[in-house]
C-alpha positions as CSV (number, residue, x, y, z in Angstrom):
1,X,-8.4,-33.0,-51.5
2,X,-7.4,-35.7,-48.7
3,X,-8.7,-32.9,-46.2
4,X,-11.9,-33.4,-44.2
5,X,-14.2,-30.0,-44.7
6,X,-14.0,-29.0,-40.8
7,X,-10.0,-29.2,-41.1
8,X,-9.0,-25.4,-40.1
9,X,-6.2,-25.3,-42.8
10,X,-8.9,-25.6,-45.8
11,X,-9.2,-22.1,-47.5
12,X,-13.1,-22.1,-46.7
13,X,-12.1,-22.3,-42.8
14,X,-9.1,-20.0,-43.1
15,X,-11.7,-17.3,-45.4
16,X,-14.6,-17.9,-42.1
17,X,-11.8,-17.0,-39.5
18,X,-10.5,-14.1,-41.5
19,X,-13.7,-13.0,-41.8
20,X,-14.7,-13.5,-38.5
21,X,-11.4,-11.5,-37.1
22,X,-12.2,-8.7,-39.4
23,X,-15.4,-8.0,-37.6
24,X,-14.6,-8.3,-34.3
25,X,-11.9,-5.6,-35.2
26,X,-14.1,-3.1,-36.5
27,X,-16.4,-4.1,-33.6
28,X,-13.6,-3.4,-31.3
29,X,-12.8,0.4,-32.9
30,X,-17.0,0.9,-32.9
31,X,-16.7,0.8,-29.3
32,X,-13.9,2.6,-28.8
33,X,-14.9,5.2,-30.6
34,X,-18.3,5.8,-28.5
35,X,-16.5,5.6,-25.7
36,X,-14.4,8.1,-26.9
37,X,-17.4,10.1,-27.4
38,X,-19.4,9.1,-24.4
39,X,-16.1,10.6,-22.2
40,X,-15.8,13.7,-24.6
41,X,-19.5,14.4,-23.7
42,X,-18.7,13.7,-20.0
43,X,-15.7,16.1,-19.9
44,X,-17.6,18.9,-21.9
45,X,-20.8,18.5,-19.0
46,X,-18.3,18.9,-16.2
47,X,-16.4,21.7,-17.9
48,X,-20.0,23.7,-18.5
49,X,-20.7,23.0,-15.0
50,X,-17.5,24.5,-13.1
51,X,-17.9,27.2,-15.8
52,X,-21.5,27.4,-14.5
53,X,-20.3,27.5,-10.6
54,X,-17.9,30.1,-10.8
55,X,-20.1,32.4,-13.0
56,X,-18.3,32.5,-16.7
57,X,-21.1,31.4,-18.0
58,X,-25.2,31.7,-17.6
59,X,-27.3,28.9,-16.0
60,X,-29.2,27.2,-18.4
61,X,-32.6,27.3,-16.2
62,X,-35.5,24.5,-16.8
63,X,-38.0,26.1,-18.4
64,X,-40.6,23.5,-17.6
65,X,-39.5,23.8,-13.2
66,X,-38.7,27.2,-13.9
67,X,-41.7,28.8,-12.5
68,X,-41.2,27.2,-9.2
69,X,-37.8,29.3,-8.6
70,X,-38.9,32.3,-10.0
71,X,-39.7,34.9,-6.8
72,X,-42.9,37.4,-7.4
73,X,-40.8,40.0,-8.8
74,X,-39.7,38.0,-11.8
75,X,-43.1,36.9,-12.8
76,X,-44.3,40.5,-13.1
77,X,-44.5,41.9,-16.7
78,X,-43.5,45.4,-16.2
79,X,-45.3,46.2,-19.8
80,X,-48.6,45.5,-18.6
81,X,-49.0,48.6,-16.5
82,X,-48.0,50.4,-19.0
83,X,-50.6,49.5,-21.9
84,X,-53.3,49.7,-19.0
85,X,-53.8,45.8,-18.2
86,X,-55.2,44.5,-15.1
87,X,-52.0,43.8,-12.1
88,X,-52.2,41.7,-9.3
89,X,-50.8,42.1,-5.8
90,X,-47.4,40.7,-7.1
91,X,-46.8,44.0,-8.7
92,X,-47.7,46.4,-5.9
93,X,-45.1,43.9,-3.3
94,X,-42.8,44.4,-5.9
95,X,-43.2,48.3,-6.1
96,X,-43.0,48.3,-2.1
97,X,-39.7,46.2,-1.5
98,X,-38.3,48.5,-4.0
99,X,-39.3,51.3,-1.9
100,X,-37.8,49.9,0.8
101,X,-34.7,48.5,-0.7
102,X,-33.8,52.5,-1.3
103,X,-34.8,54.3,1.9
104,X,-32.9,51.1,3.5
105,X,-36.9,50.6,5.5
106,X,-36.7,47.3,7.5
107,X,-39.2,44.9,5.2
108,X,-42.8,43.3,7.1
109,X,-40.8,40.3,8.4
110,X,-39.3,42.0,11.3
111,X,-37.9,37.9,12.3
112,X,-35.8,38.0,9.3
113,X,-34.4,41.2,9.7
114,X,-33.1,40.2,13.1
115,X,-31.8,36.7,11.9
116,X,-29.9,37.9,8.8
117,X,-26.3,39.4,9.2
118,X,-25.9,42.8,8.0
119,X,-23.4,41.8,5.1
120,X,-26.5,40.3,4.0
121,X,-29.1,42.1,4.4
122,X,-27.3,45.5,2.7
123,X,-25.2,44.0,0.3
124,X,-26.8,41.6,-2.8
125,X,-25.2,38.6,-3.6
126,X,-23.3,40.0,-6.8
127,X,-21.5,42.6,-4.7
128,X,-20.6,40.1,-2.3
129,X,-18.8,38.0,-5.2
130,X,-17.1,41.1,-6.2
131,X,-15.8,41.9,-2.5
132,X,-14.3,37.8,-2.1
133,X,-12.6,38.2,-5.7
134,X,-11.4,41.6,-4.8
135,X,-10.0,39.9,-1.2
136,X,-8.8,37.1,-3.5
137,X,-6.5,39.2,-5.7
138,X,-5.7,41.6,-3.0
139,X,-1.6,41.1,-2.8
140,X,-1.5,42.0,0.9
141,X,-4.5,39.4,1.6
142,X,-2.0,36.6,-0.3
143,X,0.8,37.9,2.0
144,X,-0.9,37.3,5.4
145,X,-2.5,34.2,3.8
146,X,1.1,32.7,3.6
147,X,2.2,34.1,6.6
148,X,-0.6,32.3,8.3
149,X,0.2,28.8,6.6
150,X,3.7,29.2,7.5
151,X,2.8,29.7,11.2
152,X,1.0,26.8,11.1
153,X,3.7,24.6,9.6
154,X,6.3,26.2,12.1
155,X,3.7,25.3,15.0
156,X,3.2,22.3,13.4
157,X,7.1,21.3,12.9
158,X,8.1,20.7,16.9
159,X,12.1,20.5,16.0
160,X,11.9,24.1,14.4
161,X,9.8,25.2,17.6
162,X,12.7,23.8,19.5
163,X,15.2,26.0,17.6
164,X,13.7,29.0,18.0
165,X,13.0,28.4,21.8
166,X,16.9,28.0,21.9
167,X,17.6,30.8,19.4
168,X,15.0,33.0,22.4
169,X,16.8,31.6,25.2
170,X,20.2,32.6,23.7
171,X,18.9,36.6,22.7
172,X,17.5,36.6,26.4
173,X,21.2,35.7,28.1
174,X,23.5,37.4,25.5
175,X,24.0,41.2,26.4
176,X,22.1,43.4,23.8
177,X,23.7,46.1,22.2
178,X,22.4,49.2,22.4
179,X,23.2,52.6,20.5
180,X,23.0,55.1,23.7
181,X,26.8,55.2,25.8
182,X,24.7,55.4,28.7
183,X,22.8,51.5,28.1
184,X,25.9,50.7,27.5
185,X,28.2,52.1,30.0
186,X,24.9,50.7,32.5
187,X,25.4,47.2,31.3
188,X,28.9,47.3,32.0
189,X,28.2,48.1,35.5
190,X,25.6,45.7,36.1
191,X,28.2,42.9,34.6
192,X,30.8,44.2,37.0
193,X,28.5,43.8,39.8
194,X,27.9,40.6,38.9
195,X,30.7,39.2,38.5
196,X,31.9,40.8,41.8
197,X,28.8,39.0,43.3
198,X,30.0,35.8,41.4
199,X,33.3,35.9,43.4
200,X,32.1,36.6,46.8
201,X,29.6,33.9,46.7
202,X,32.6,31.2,45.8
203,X,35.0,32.6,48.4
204,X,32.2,32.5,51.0
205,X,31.3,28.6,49.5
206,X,35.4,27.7,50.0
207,X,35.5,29.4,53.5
208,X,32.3,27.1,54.1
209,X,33.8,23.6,53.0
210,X,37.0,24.0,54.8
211,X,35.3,24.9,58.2
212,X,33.3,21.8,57.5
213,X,36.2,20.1,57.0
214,X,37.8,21.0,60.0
215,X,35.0,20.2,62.1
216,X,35.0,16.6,61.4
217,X,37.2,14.5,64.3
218,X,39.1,11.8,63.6
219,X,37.3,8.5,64.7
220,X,38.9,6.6,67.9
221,X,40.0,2.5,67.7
222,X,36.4,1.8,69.8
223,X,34.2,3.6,66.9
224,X,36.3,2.5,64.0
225,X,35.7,-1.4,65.3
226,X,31.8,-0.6,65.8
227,X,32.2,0.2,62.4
228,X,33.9,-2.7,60.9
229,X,31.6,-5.0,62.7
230,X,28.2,-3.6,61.6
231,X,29.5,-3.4,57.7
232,X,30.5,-7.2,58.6
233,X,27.4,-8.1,60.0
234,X,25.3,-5.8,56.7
235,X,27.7,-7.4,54.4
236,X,26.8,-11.4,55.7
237,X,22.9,-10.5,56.0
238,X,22.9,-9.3,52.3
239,X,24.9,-12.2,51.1
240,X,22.2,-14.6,52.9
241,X,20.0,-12.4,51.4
242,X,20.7,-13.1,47.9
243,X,21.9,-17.2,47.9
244,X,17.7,-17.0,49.3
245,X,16.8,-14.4,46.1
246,X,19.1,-17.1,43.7
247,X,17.3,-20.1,44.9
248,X,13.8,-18.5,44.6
249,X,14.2,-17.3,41.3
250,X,15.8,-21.0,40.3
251,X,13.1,-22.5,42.0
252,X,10.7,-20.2,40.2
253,X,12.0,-20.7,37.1
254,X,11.9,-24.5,37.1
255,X,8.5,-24.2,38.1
256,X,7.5,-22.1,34.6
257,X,9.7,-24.7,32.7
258,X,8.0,-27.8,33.8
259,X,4.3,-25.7,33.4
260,X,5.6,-24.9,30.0
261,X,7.1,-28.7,28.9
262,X,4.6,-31.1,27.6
263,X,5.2,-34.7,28.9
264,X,4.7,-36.8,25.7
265,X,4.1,-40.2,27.9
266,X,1.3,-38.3,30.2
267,X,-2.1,-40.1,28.4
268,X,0.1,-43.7,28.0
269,X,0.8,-43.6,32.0
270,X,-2.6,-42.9,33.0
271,X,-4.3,-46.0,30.7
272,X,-1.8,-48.0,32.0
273,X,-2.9,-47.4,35.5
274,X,-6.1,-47.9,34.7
275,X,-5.2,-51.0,33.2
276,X,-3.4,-52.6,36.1
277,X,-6.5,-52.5,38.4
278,X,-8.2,-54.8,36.0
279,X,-8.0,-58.3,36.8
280,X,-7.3,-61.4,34.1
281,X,-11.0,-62.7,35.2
282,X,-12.6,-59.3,34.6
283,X,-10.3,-58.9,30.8
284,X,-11.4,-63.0,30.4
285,X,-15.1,-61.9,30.6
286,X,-14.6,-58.6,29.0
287,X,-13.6,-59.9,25.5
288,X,-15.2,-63.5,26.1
289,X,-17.3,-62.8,22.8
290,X,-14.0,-62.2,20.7
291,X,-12.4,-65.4,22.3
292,X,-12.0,-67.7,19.2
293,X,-13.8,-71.0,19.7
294,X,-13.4,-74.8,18.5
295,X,-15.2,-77.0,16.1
296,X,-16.9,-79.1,18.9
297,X,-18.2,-75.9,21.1
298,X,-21.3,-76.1,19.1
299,X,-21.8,-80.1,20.2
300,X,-21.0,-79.6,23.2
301,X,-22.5,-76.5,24.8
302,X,-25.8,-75.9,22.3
303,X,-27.7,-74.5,24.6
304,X,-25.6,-73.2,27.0
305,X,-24.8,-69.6,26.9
């Protein structure tokens, strides 16, 4: 065997890897099925407690925090009065609400009393879930219930509030029919008379206009030249009018063009004018230290700086 022993096509390596595969698989279905359990669990908890909420099925109460829900009445043993053991006051509040409770007496807290609505103050709170699921199931309560949402969605809807404002309108112009002879003979009438009235006010409109007509005069040569001049003159002032307007709004608009347009050559121009009032003395001086130098300046001028 030519094969080194870490080679992955030696049967040892190809047994670990198979072996290692087969255990991360039945990792793999370990955890799927506790998560299958864990979300069975989950579902079962939220199907006990909306079973719970609507009253199918008993609370399960605490026993160890059930003492601090429980009122005086349910921590009475009724037994014990019976067989002759000592009671505390718990019993004789108990006896007295219960007195109270049937002659319909208002109880010791008078500030209560006054607070609390009478749907709760006569009625416990099992009748009052009878009375909602007896609302609930009522057919006639499910009727105006949908009623109401459709009102809402027509209110809502503002083309189908438009329709029936036109489908109003119409009913309110159109005649109505009426069973009587009399309505109807009396709506026949009053659309005679109407109509009637209809006429009279157009023949009195036509007699109007042609009076009018006849009033106006025929303009002389003198007024009709008055005329012509002034829409001359109107007409020139508004054409001087607008070649001012046009070269405004050109001038305007060149303006915003040149405010918009960036001049490329704007920071070049300004060095170069700062440039030109240099001197060749002042640039000689300037870059005298990058001026390249001689063999013989060191002979000649050392010591001279």
């Amino acid at each position: 065997n030519l094969k080194k022993s870490w080679h992955p096509s030696t049967m040892k390596n190809m047994e670990k890897v198979w072996k290692a595969e087969q255990q991360d698989s039945q990792e793999k279905k370990k955890i799927a099925e506790l998560r299958r359990d864990i979300e069975r669990e989950k579902d079962k908890e939220e199907m006990t407690r909306y079973a719970m909420e609507q009253g199918v099925i008993a609370r399960k109460d605490d026993k160890k925090l059930d003492w601090m829900y429980k009122g005086p009445n349910q921590e009475i043993n009724r037994e014990d009065y019976l067989m002759g053991k000592a009671i505390d006051k718990s019993f004789e509040q108990m006896a007295q609400a219960e007195r109270d409770a049937e002659r319909n007496r208002m109880p010791s807290n008078h500030v209560e009393y006054e607070c609390l609505p009478p749907s709760l103050r006569f009625y416990s709170g099992d009748e009052q879930v009878d009375l909602q699921r007896k609302l609930q199931e009522d057919p006639l309560y499910a009727i105006k219930k949908k009623e109401v949402e459709s009102r809402t969605q027509l209110l809502k809807n503002p083309v189908k509030l438009k329709q029936l404002r036109e489908l109003v309108s119409k009913r309110r112009l159109s005649p109505e029919p009426s069973s009587s002879s009399s309505s109807s003979s009396k709506h026949h009438k009053s659309s005679k008379h109407h109509k009637e009235s209809r006429r009279s006010k157009e023949k009195d409109d036509d007699r109007h206009d042609k009076q009018h007509k006849k009033k106006k005069t025929k303009l002389t040569d003198e007024e009709r030249e008055k005329r012509l001049k002034e829409m001359l003159a109107n007409a020139s002032w508004r054409e001087k009018e607008r070649v001012k307007n046009v070269k405004k709004y050109k001038e305007e608009e060149k303006k915003e063009q040149k405010s918009k347009s960036y001049d490329k050559d704007f920071i070049r121009k300004h060095l170069a004018k700062a440039a030109e009032v240099e001197t060749v003395a002042s640039r000689i001086k300037a870059n005298i230290n990058n001026i390249q130098r001689s063999g013989r300046a060191m002979d000649t001028n050392f010591a001279r700086r």
